[in-house]
C-alpha positions as CSV (number, residue, x, y, z in Angstrom):
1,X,-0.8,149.3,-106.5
2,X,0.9,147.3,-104.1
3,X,-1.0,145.2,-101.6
4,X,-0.4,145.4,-98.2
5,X,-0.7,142.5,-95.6
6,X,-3.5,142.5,-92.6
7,X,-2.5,143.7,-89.5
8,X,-3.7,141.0,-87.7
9,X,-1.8,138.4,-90.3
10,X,1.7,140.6,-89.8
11,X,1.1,140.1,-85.9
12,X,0.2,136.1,-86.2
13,X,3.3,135.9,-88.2
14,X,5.5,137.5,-86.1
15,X,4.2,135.5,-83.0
16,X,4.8,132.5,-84.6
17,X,8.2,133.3,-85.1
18,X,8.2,134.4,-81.3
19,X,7.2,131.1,-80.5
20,X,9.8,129.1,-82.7
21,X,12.5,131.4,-81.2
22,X,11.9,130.7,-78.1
23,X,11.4,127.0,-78.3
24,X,15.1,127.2,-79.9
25,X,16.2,129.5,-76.8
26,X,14.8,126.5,-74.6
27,X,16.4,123.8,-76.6
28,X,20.0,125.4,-76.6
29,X,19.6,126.2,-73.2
30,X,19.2,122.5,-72.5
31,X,22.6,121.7,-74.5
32,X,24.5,124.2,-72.6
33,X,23.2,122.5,-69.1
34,X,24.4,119.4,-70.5
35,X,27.4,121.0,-71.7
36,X,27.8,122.5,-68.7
37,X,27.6,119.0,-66.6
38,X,29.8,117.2,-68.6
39,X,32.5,119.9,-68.4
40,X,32.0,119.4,-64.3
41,X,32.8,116.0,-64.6
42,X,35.6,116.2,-66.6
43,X,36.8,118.7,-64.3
44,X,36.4,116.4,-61.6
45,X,38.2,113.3,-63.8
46,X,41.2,115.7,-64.6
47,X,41.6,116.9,-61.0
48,X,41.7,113.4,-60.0
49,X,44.4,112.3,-62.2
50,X,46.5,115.4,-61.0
51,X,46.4,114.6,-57.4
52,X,47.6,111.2,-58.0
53,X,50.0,112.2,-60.4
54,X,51.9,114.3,-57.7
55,X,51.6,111.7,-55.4
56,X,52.7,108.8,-57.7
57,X,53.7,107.8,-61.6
58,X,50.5,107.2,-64.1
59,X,51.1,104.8,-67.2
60,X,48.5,105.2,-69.7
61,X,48.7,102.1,-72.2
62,X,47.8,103.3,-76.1
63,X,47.1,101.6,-79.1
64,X,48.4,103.6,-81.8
65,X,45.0,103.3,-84.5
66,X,47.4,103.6,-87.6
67,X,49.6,100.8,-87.2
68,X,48.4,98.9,-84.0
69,X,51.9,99.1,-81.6
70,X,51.3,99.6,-78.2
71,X,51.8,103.1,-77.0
72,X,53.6,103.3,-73.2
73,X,53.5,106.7,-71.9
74,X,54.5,107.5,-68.1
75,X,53.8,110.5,-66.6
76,X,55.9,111.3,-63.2
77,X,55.1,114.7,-61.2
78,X,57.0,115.9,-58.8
79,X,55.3,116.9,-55.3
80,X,57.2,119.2,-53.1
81,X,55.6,118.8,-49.6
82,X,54.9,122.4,-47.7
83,X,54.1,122.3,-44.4
């Protein structure tokens, strides 16, 4: 015959799983508020560099890792005033 588990055993196992689930759920929810914040400020960064790009050139100076020559790149928008 084939044994069968406790019922109390069954229920201690499953709320130890329970509990390691939702220690996971509390971790990843702690990365995706991070996540989330460092989305925001890249947001902001980008948004920043687009409102002075339509109001004047941006050089960004790179150093290319493979060979080490210095990288110029200009980026010029072109702002149509409204108004």
């Amino acid at each position: 015959m084939a044994e069968q588990d406790e019922p109390g055993a069954v229920n201690e196992k499953e709320a130890l799983d329970t509990e390691r689930i939702e220690k996971r759920l509390d971790i990843l929810d702690g990365r995706l508020d991070m996540l989330d914040g460092r989305l925001d400020s890249i947001d902001s960064t980008v948004s920043a560099i687009v409102e002075r790009v339509m109001n004047q050139a941006v050089t960004l100076n790179i150093t290319c890792p493979n060979c080490g020559k210095n990288i110029e790149i200009a980026i010029i928008g072109g702002y149509k005033p409204t108004g």
